[in-house]
C-alpha positions, 0 to 999 in steps of 0.5 A: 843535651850539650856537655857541659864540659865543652860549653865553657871553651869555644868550639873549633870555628873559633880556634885559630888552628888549622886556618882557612886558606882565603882568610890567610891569604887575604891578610897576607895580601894585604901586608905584603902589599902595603910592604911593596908600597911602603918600598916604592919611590915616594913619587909612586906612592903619591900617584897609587894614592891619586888614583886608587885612595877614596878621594871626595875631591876627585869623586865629587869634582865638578865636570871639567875638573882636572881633578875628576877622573878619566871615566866612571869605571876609574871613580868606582874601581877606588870603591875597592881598591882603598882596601888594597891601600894603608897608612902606615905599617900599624893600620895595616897589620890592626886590619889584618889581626881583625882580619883574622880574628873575626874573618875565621869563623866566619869562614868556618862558618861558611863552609870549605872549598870554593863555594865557602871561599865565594862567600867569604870573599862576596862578604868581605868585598861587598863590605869594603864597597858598602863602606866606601859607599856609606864614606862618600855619600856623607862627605863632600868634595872637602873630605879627606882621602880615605884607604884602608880595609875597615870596612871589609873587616868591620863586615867581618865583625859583625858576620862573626857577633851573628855566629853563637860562640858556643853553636856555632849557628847565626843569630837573628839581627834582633838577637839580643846578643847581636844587639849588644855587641853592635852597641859595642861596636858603636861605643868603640868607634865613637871613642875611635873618631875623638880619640884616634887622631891622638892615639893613631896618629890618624883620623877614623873613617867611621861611615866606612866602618858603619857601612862595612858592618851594616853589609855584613850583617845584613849578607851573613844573615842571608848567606847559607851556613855550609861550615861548622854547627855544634847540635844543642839542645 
């Protein structure tokens, strides 16, 4: 039987004591690049957008272009690194939070040491890649340029709403628990698309976020749970 005395607080994976290292680093990373970029020449700043951003200008430009990029494996690097770029210091340090507050027990839940570290890092990058995928394919060549770690962070999120609060074990995706929290998620973005240009300052590339949670859904119901279970009965 589970004591009823540690059924009312969260267990340890969800505590931010003793941090796992990708998840700290990782955040880190990406505030202490966007403080580099934020300090680099504007002219800097406008090329490492050109080249890195996720731009359906330049992926769907047609041939002869001279807005297409040199060669294919130029195009698909933005698929990643969009993630490594935000638009100003507020973005970056919400995606780093969110980083952290959902990133941690599914790191937890993972496991320690490198093999742990692997699959963290494997959701959160197929997420990001997921993402940009979902943000093309339903954007032509007048969509606006996107950047950011959304979508490796709402793959996060919905790796963390598989995990039990109270077990620690991953929920089935038909759980009914999963299920409401995903209408959560969808009811906050629906918000975020109407409200987000007024209150950011900034539109929401919501198909990054869909494609990013829909990722880590679908990779943390598969993913072996090395980390963290609490036994209950």
């Amino acid at each position: 039987m589970t004591d009823p005395s540690t059924a009312e607080r969260p267990p340890p994976m969800f505590r931010f004591s003793h941090l796992p290292p990708v998840v700290l680093l990782t955040a880190g990373a990406l505030i202490l690049l966007y403080a580099a970029y934020s300090f680099a020449p504007f002219e800097e700043r406008m090329g490492l957008l050109y080249d890195f951003a996720l731009a359906p200008e330049r992926f769907w430009a047609p041939a002869g272009s001279f807005k297409v990029y040199p060669d294919a494996a130029s195009g698909l690097l933005t698929f990643v690194s969009t993630a490594l770029l935000h638009g100003d210091w507020f973005h970056v340090i919400v995606n780093a939070l969110m980083l952290l507050q959902f990133g941690i027990p599914v790191a937890r839940a993972l496991g320690p040491g490198v093999a742990g570290a692997s699959a963290w890092m494997l959701l959160f990058v197929v997420s990001i890649v997921a993402g940009s995928v979902f943000y093309m394919a339903l954007q032509d060549v007048t969509g606006a340029p996107a950047v950011g770690a959304s979508g490796g962070t709402s793959g996060l999120i919905a790796a963390a709403f598989l995990l039990d609060p109270y077990t620690g074990r991953k929920r089935p995706l038909w759980a009914r628990e999963f299920l409401t929290l995903t209408g959560v998620f969808v009811a906050i973005n629906v918000l975020l698309v109407f409200a987000g240009p007024y209150l950011l300052g900034m539109g929401i590339a919501w198909e990054a976020h869909a494609g990013g949670y829909i990722a880590g859904a679908l990779l943390m119901a598969v993913l072996p749970q090395r980390g963290l279970r609490h036994a209950g009965s």
